[in-house]
C-alpha positions in Angstrom: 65.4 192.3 70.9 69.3 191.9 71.5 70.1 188.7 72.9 73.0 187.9 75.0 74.1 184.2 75.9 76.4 183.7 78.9 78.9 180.6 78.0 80.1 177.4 79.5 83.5 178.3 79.2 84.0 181.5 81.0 82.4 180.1 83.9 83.6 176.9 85.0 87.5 176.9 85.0 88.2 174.4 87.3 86.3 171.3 85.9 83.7 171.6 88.7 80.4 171.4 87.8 79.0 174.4 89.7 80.3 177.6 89.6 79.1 180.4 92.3 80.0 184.0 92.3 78.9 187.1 94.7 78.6 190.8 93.3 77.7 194.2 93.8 75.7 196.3 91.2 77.1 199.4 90.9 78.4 202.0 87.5 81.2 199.4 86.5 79.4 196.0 87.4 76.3 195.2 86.1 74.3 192.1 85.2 73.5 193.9 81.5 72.5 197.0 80.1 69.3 197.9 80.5 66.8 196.0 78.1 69.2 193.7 76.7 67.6 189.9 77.8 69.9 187.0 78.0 70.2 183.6 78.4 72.9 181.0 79.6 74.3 177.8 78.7 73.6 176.4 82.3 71.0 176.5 85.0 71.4 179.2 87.2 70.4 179.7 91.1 70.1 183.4 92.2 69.4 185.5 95.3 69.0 189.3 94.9 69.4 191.1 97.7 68.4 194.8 97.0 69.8 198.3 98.7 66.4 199.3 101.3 66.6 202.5 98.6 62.6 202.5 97.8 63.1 202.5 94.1 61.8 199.9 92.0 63.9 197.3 91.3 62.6 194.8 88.2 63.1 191.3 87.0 61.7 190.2 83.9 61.5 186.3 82.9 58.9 184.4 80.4 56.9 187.5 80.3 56.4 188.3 84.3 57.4 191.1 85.8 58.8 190.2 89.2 58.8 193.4 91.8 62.4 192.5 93.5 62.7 195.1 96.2 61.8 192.9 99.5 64.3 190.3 97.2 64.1 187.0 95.9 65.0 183.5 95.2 65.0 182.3 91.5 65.4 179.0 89.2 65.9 179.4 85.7 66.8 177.2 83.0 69.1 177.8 80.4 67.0 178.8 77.5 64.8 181.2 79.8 65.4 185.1 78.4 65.0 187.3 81.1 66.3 191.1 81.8 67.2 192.4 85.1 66.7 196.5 86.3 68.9 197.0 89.4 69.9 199.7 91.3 72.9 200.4 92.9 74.3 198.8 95.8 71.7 195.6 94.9 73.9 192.2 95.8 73.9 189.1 93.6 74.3 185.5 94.6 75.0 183.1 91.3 75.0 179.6 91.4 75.4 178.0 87.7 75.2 174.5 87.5 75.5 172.5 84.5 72.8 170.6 82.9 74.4 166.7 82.9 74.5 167.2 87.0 71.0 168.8 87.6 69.6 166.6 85.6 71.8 163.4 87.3 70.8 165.1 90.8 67.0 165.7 90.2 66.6 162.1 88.5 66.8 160.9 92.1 64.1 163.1 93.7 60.0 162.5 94.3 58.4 164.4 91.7 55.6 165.6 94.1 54.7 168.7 92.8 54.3 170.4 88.8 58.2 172.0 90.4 60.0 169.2 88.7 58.4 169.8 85.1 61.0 172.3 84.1 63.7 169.7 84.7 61.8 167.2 81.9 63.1 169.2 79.0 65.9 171.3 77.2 63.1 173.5 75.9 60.3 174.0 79.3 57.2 175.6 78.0 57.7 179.5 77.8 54.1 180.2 79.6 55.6 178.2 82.8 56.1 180.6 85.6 58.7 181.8 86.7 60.1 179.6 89.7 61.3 182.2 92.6 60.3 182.5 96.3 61.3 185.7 98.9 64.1 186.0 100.3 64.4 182.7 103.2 66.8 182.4 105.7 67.5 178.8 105.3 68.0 179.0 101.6 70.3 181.5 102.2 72.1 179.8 104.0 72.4 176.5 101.6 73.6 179.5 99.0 76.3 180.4 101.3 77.3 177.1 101.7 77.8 176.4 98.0 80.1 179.2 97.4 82.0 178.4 100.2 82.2 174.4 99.2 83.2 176.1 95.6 86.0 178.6 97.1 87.6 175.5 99.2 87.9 172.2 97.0 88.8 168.9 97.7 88.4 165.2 96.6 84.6 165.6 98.0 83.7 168.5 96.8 81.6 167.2 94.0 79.5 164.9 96.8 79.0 167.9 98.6 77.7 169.6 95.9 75.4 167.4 95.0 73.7 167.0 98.5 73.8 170.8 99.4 72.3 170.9 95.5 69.4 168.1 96.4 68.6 169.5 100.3 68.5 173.1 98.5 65.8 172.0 95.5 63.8 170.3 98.1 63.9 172.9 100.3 63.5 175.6 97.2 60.5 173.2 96.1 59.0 173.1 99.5 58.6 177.0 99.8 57.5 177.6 96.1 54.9 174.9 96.6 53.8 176.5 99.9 53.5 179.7 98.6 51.6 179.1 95.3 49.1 177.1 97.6 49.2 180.2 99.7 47.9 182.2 96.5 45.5 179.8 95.5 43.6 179.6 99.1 43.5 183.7 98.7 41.9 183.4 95.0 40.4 180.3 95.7 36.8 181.7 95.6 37.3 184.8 92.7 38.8 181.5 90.6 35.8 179.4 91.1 33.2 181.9 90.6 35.1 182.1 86.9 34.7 178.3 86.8 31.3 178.2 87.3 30.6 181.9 85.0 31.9 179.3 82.3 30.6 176.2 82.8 26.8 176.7 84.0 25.2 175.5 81.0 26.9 172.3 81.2 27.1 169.4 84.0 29.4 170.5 86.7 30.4 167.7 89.1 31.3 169.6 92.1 33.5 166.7 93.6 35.3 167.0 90.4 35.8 171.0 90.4 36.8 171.0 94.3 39.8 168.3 93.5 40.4 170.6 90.9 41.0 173.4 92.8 43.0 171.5 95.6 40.2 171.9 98.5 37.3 169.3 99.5 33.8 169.6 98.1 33.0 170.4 102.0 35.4 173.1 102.5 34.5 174.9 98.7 30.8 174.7 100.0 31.4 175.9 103.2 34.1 179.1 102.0 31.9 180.0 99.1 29.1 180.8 101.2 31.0 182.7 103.8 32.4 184.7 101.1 29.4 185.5 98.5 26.8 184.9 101.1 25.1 182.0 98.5 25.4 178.7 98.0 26.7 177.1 94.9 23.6 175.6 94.0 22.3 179.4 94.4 24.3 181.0 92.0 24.4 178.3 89.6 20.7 178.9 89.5 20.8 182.6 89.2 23.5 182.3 86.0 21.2 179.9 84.7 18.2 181.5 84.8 19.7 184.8 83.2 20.6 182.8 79.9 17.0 181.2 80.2 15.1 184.8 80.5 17.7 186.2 77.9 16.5 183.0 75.5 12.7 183.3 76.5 12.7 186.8 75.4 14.7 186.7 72.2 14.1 183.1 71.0 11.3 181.6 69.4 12.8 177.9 71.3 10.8 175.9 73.1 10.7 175.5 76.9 12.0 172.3 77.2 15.0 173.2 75.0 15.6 176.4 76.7 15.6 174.3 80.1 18.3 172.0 78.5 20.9 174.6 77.1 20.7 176.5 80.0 22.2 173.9 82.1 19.4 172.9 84.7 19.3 169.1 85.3 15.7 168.2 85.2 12.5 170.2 84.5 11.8 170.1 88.2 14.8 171.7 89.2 14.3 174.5 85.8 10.5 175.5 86.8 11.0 175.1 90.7 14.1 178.0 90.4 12.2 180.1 88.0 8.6 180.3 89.7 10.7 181.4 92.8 12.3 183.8 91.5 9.9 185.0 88.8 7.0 184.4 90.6 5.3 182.8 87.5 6.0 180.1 85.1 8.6 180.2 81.8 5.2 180.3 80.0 3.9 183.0 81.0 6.8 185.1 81.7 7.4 185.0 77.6 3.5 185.8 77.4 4.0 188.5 79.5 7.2 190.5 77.6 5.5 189.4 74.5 2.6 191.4 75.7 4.8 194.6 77.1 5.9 194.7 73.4 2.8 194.9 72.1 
């Protein structure tokens, strides 16, 4: 995989410590060819603003592919490799900022979100998303005001970059934050019925699970039986009772222990579940395949 690493020193000429650029893609300016993945000596801000062509325009960072033809918003570090696929006519906002201020700047902010974790080190963990949102009007705007504030200097200009900088991540944070919670409301239920496919045969403390997942034990009860049309208890039960039947018929263990790896509480609870849905005890349901195979 070629490699290309954008440097410190063809960027920031005039001893500012943000430099901001605006571009058009087209046959003589282009971010790199095709397939070759870079990385930068700098943090970098950027807006993509794609031609309304149709074709597929791609962005490719810590191994997601980001779809960029409605645009986008993006964070990324200076170690993160990523490769761009742009059409044509596709416009480019950069803002590059070097590490001593971003890191001076962000030292400052409430750390109310997992947002700020890319900031705690040189090296961020290469399975951490990418950090992007679409394309926001008011974002925008805080990018247009950082390459003006870049083109037009004076003795303030640093101050001013550093509060259009802090009002931006906020911002930036505010959306990305927003929208992840977004996503996780919309897979909240598919996500939890994974939970629960792999932990039934152990002690699951709902409370616990439901601050997990960022919603009260109330509203998980209440969503997962408008969407699956059971209760938890119900198909905790049901995934409980298939690795019981599957032990009963292919084990030689003993009720009791069957009850206990398979993640029912009490007998009470074990016999209760199975008699209702069986129709007949643990017992005799082994008696009665043992018989069929006879």
């Amino acid at each position: 995989m070629a490699i290309y690493t954008y440097r410190i020193k063809n960027y920031f000429q005039d001893e500012l410590p943000v430099s901001c650029s605006v571009y058009v893609v087209n046959g003589n300016h282009r971010p790199l060819h095709p397939g070759q993945y870079h990385n930068r000596e700098f943090w970098k801000i950027s807006a993509i603003i794609p031609p309304d062509t149709g074709r597929k325009e791609m962005l490719i960072c810590k191994n997601n592919k980001i779809d960029v033809r409605s645009g986008i918003i993006y964070l990324v570090s200076p170690n993160d490799l990523m490769t761009l696929f742009l059409s044509d006519g596709t416009r480019i906002f950069n803002i590059l900022i070097l590490d001593d201020f971003i890191q001076d700047l962000v030292k400052d902010l409430h750390k109310i979100s997992d947002f700020y974790k890319i900031f705690e080190s040189e090296s961020p963990e290469k399975d951490c998303p990418l950090l992007y949102t679409p394309i926001i009007p008011h974002l925008m705007k805080l990018i247009k005001d950082l390459l003006y504030e870049t083109a037009h200097t004076d003795a303030n200009t640093p101050a001013m970059l550093k509060h259009l900088l802090g009002v931006f991540l906020i911002e930036f944070e505010r959306n990305y934050r927003m929208r992840q919670m977004k996503l996780r409301s919309k897979n909240l239920i598919s996500g939890f019925e994974s939970y629960l496919r792999e932990n039934f045969l152990s002690r699951i403390r709902l409370e616990t699970a439901a601050r997990e997942f960022g919603v009260t034990e109330k509203y998980l009860h209440s969503r997962f039986r408008k969407e699956t049309g059971h209760t938890i208890k119900e198909y905790l039960n049901e995934l409980r009772l298939a690795y019981a039947v599957k032990n009963l018929e292919n084990t030689k263990l003993g009720i009791s222990e069957i009850r206990q790896r398979s993640g029912f509480p009490n007998p009470n609870c074990f016999f209760t579940a199975f008699r209702r849905k069986f129709g007949c005890t643990p017992q005799e349901y082994r008696e009665m395949k043992r018989l069929k195979k006879t």
